[in-house]
N, C-alpha and C positions, 0 to 999 in steps of 0.2 A: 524427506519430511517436508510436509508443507504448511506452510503458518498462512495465516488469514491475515490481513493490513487491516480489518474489523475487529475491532475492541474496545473494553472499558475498563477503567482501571481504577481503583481509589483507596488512596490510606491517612490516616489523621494521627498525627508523630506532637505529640507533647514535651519542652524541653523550657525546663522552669515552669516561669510565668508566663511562656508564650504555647497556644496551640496551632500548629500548621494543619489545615488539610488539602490537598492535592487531587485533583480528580483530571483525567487525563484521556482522550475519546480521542481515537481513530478512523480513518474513513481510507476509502481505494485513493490513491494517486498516483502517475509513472513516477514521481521521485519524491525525493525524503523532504516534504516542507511541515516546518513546525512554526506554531504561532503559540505565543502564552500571554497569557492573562494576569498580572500582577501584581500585589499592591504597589503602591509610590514608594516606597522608601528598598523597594526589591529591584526596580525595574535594573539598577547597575548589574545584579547580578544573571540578568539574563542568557546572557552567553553561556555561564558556568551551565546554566540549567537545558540549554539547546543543547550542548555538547554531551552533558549523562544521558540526552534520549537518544541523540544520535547515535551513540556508544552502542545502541542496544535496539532499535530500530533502522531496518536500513531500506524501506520504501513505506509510504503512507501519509496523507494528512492530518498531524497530528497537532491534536489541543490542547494547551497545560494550562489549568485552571488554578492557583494558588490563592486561599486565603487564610489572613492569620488573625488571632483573635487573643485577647486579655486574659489571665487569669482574672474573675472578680473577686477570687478573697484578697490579693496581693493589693497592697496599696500601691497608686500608683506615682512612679516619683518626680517629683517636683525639683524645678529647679530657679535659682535666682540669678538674674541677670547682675551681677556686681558694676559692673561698665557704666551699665543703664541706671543701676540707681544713683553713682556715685555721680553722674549727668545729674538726675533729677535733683539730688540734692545740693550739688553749684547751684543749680539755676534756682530755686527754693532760698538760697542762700544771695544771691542777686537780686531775689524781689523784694525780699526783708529790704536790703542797703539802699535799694532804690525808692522804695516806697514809705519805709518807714515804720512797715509793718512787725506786731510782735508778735502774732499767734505764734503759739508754740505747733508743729507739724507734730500728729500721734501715729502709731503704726497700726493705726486704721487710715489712715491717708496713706501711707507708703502702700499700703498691699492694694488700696483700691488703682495703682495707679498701671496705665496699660501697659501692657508687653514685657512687668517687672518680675512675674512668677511665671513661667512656663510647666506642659505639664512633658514632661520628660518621654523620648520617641522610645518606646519599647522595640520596636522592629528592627534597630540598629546595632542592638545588641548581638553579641554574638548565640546566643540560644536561639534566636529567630533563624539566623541563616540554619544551623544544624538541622532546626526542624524543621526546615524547607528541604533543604536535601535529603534525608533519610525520609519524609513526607514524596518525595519524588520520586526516589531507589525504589520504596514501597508499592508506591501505585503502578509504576512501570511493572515489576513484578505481577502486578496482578492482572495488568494489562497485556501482557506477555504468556502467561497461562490460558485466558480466554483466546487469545489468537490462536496459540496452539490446539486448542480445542475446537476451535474453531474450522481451524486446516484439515482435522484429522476427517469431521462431519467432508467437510471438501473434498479430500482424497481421496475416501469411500466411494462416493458419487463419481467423479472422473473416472477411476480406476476402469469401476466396472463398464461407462461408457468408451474408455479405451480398449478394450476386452471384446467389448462390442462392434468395436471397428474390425477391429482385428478377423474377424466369423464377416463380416460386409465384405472385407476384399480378396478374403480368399474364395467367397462364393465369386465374386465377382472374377476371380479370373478362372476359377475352374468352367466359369459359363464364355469366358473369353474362349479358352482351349478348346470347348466344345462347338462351337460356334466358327472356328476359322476354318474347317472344311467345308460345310452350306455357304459359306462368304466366297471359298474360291468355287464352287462348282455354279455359284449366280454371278460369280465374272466370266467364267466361258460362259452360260447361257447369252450374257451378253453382249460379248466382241461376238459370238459363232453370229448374231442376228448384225453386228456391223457390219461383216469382213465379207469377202470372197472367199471360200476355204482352199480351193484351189491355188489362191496368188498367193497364200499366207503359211511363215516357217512355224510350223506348230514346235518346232522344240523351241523357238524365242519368243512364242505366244504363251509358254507354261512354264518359262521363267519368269515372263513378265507376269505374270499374276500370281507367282511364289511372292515376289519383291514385294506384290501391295498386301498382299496379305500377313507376310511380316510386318509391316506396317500397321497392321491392325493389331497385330500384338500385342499385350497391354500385360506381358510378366514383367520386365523391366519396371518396369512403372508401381506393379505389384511392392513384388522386393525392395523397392526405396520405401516406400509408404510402411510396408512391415517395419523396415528398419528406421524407422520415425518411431513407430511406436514402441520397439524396444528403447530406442534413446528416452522418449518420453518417460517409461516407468524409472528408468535406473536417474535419472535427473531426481523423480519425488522419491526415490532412495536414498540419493545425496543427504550429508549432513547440514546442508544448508537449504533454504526454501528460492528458489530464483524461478520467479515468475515469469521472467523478460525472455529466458531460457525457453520457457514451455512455451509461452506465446511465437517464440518464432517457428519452433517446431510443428505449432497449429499452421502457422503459415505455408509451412511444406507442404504438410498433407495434403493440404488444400489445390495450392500447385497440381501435387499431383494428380489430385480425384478431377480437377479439372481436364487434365490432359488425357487421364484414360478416358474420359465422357465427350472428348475429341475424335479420339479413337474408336469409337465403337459404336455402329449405328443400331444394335440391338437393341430392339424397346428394355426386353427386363433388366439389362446392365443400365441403361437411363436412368430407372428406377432407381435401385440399388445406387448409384451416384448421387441422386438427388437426397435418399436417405444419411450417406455418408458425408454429404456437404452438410444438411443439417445436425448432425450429431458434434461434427469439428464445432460447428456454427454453437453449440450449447457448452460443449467442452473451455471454449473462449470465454465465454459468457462467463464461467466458474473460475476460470484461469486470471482474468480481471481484479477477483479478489486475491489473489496470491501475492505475496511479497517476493 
């Protein structure tokens, strides 16, 4: 199975007087970095919140967007500083003594005075955290689905470009096979125009040109490359999606289309190599996005 590190995810989790929404975007990255975006009064809980996507993404640059918002029918609650008034009212009670003054102070003076009513932090509450996390749980889930949907559009497309390698190199060595008798009958054409045939041991003159001509051989080389590509399928078989996997195994192949296009000076297998470099070359390209 192969999941896509591309997605988007969002849910809006209501608990009391507070509403969470979450919206949570992914992008390709080699490793698992996460950044969020938070209100003030959440940022403590950041870790809690890196650690549930981690839990549940394991490569990609991921975004967590959180913001929480008021109920407006709930009043909001207010709160009095007692500390601070029972300050104000010493010192109210000092300027009387000192001055000589007797207005009487009304409780329109006490509430006009700063810092004595506060309006009470709703996001500290415990309903805010809850609908942050089940707001989180939420969007990852949904963000987790499009990946998978994601992967499967992916899969489709790879698959059948590995299917297609597969039909590239077994032409390419059935033309190998066919190809390595005209290779050795234009290496005698051309030791017979080096040599003297007279001074020369023709049975170690038609060994020596068995030797390069095995050399030209490109089944060995075949058979790994096949056996690349069945590792590749049964990997996006696996119950897991591992990208890093596939990617190295592009790597192989690679190696090795390089090495049989070492080997063989026929123009049509040139061809046919340059096709099969390109096709790995697309396969990466889509492997990129794979977690």
């Amino acid at each position: 199975m192969l999941i896509s590190m591309t997605g988007f995810g969002r849910a809006i989790v209501t608990r009391g007087h507070v509403t969470a929404t979450v919206e949570i975007r992914s992008l390709n990255n080699r490793f698992c970095e996460i950044s969020t975006r938070l209100p003030q009064s959440s940022l403590e809980k950041e870790n809690a919140i890196k650690e549930l996507v981690r839990s549940r993404v394991s490569r990609g640059k991921i975004n967590v967007f959180v913001t929480l918002e008021k109920n407006e029918q709930e009043k909001p609650p207010l709160q009095l500083d007692d500390r601070l008034l029972k300050s104000y009212l010493d010192i109210i009670d000092d300027i009387k003594r000192s001055s000589g003054l007797q207005n009487d102070v009304g409780i329109s003076d006490v509430l006009s005075l700063p810092g004595l009513i506060t309006v009470g932090d709703e996001e500290d509450e415990p309903d805010s955290w809850e609908a942050v996390m089940e707001a989180v749980r939420e969007a990852l889930d949904d963000l987790i689905v499009m990946r998978k949907n994601e992967g499967k559009t992916l899969e489709q497309d790879i698959r059948g470009r590995i299917l297609g390698l597969r039909d590239k190199i077994s032409e390419i060595e059935k033309l190998s096979k066919q190809g390595i008798p005209q290779q050795r009958n234009r290496l005698k054409e051309r030791i017979a125009l080096l040599i003297d045939a007279e001074n020369v041991n023709a049975e170690r003159i038609e060994m020596e040109i068995a030797i390069l001509a095995d050399r030209l051989d490109v089944t060995e080389e075949c058979v790994r490359f096949r056996s690349h590509l069945d590792f590749f399928l049964k990997v996006c078989d696996s119950e897991r999606s591992e990208g890093r996997k596939l990617n190295f195994l592009l790597q192989e192949m690679n190696r090795e289309a390089n090495t049989i296009g070492s080997k063989c000076s026929d123009a049509e297998i040139a061809h046919q190599i340059v096709m099969v470099k390109e096709e790995i070359e697309k396969v990466r390209e889509q492997v990129q996005n794979i977690e």
